[in-house]
N, C-alpha and C positions, 0 to 999 in steps of 0.2 A: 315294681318299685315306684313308678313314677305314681300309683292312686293311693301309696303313703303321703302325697304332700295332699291336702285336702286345699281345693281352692271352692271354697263355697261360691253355687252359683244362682245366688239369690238377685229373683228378680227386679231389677234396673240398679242392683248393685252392680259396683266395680267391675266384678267379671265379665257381668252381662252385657254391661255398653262397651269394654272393650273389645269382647267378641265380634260385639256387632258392625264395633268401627273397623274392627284390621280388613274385614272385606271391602270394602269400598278402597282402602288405602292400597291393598293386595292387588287391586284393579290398576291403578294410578300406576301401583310400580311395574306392572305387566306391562302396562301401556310404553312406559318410557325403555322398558328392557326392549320389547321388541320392535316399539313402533320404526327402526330403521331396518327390520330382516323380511326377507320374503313371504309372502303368503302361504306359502309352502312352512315355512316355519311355523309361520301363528296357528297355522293348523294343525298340525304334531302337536303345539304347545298344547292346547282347546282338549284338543284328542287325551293326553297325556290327562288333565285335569278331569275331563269326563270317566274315564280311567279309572281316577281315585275315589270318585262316589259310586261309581256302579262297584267296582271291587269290595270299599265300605259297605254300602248298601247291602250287598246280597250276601257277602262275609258276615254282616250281624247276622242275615235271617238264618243260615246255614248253621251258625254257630247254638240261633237258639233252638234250630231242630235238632242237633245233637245232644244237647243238654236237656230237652222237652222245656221250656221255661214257659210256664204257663199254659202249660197242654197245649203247645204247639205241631207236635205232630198228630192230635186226633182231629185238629181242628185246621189243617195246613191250609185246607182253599180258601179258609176267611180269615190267615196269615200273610198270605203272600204280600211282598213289598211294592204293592199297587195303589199306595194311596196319591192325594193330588201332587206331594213333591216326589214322593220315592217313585213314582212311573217315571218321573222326567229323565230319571236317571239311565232310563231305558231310550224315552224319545228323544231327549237332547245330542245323543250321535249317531241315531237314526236317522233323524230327519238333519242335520249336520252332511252325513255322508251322503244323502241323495238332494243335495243342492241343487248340483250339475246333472242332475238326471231325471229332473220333474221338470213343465210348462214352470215358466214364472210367478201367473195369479197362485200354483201350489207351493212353489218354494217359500213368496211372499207371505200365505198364510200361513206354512211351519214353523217360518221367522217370528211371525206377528204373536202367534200361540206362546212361544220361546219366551218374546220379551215381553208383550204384554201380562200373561198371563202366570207364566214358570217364575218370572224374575218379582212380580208384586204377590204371588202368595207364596215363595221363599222369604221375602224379605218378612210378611207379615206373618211368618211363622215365627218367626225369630225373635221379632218385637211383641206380639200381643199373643197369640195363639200356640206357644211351645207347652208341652204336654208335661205335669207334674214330674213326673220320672225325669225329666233329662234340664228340670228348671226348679230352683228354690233353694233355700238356705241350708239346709241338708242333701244339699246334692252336690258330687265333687265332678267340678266341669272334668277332671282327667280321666272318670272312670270312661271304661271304652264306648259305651252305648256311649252314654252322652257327649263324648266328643267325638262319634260319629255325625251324632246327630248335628251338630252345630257346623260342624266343616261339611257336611252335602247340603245344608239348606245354605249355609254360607254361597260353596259354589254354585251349586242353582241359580242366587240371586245375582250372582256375578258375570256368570258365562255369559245370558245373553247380552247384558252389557261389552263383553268383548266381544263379541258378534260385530255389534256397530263399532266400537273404539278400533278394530283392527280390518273395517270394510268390507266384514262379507256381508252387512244387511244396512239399509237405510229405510226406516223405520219413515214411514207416510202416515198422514191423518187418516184414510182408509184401509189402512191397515188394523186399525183400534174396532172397527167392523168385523173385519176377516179373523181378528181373536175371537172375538165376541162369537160369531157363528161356528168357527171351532170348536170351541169351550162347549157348547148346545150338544153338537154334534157327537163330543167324547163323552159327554157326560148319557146322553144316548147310548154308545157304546157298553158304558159301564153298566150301567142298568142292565141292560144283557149279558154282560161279564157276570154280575153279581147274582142274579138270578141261574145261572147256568153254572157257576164256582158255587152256589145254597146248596144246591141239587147232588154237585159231586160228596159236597161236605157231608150231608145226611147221608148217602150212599153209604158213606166211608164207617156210617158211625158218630160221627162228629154233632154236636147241638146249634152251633154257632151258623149264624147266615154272613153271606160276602156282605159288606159295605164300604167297596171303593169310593174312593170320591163322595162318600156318605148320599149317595141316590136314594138307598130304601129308605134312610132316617136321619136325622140331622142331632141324633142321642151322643153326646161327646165332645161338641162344640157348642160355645152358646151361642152363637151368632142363629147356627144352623138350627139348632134346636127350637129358636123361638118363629125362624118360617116355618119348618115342620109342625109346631101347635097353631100356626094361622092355618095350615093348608095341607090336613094330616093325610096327605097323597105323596105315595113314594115317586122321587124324578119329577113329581109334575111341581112339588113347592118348591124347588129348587130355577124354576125358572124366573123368579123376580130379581134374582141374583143377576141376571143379564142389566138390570136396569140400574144394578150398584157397579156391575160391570165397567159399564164401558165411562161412566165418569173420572175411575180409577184408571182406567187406559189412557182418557185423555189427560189425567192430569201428567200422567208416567210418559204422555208423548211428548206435553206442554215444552224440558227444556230444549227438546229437539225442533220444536217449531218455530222458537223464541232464536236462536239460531240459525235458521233460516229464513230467517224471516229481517237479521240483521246481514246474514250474507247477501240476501238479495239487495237492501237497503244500498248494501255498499257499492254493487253492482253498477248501479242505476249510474 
């Protein structure tokens, strides 16, 4: 009933900036519901939210294996919901739940990963990089993909924000580091995911190769696309992306430093 009302969601129309604003305002209002309940609360709460994108998330892909939509099942290992936001959906109450059970420099870096990393290319999904199908003037923000799609890149870009607003992380300048060498690190990983998910897919029959996290190729994004024709090596053009990196982490640290940098002032 409700993909009868057609709300078009064209690009930096109406829908679109409102979309983009109720998160940040969905933040504020988390903030002032819970900021006087336990930490035990805000964590159920986080949990709860984390909840609703991994169930979104893998309820779409499930859904499109049963319908086949788009030869989905001959092609399922360079299907799976492993790209840079849809994994968070995975690590965000992974690394969540083993807080209290890794050394600090590792928690500090899961955090740092979280918000540096999950919460600026969430948000930058949403604003400059959302994918034809689920953005544009013939697309009805209600139907289901698409409003999946906008409420997990949504929470994505929010969660780790409630991380610091409800005090399980306090975000440091060397911390925009220890993303930075994460980020290296996964994108490492995936490159071995992809190459070992290529391998199942041809086994199976399938034509398609994995490209998580776009390691083999940067075909699909412009941004990526155009390191990939300076530096037509898979995973290895993708490393100047550290050097766009961490300017974007410091600017994403800047209002937290600006803040401490007045609470110290007041100190004194």
């Amino acid at each position: 009933m409700l993909n009868s009302i057609f709300i078009p969601m064209g690009k930096y129309g109406p829908a679109h900036i409102l979309t983009v604003l109720f998160f940040p305002l969905f933040a504020v209002a988390s903030y002032f519901i819970f900021r006087k309940r336990s930490m035990k609360a805000k964590a159920i709460y986080l949990y709860v939210l984390m909840g609703i994108i991994f169930v979104a998330t893998w309820g779409t892909f499930i859904t499109d294996c049963i319908t086949d939509y788009n030869g989905q099942r001959l092609n399922i290992w360079t299907r799976l919901p492993l790209q840079m936001c849809s994994i968070n959906v995975m690590l965000y109450p992974l690394f969540f739940a083993i807080r209290n059970k890794v050394k600090p420099l590792i928690k500090d870096t899961l955090f740092a990963y979280m918000y540096f990393f999950g919460s600026i290319g969430a948000i930058l999904a949403m604003i400059v990089t959302a994918p034809g199908d689920c953005i544009g003037k013939d697309v009805n923000l209600l139907r289901y993909n698409v409003l999946v799609y906008w409420i997990k890149h949504g929470l994505i870009f929010i969660i780790p924000i409630l991380f610091v607003i409800f005090n399980f992380y306090k975000p440091r300048l060397i911390d925009t580091i220890k993303a930075t060498v994460f980020l290296l690190i996964l994108l490492t990983i995936m490159e071995g995911v992809n190459l070992l998910f290529s391998w199942f897919n041809h086994l199976h029959g399938g034509s398609a190769i994995a490209n998580y996290f776009y390691t083999r190729t940067g075909k699909g994004t412009q941004v990526l696309e155009t390191f990939y024709n300076l530096i037509p090596v898979e995973l290895i053009y993708m490393l100047p992306l550290a050097f766009i990196a961490v300017p974007l982490f410091l600017l994403w640290y800047s209002p937290i430093g600006i803040i401490n940098l007045i609470k110290k002032h007041k100190s004194k």
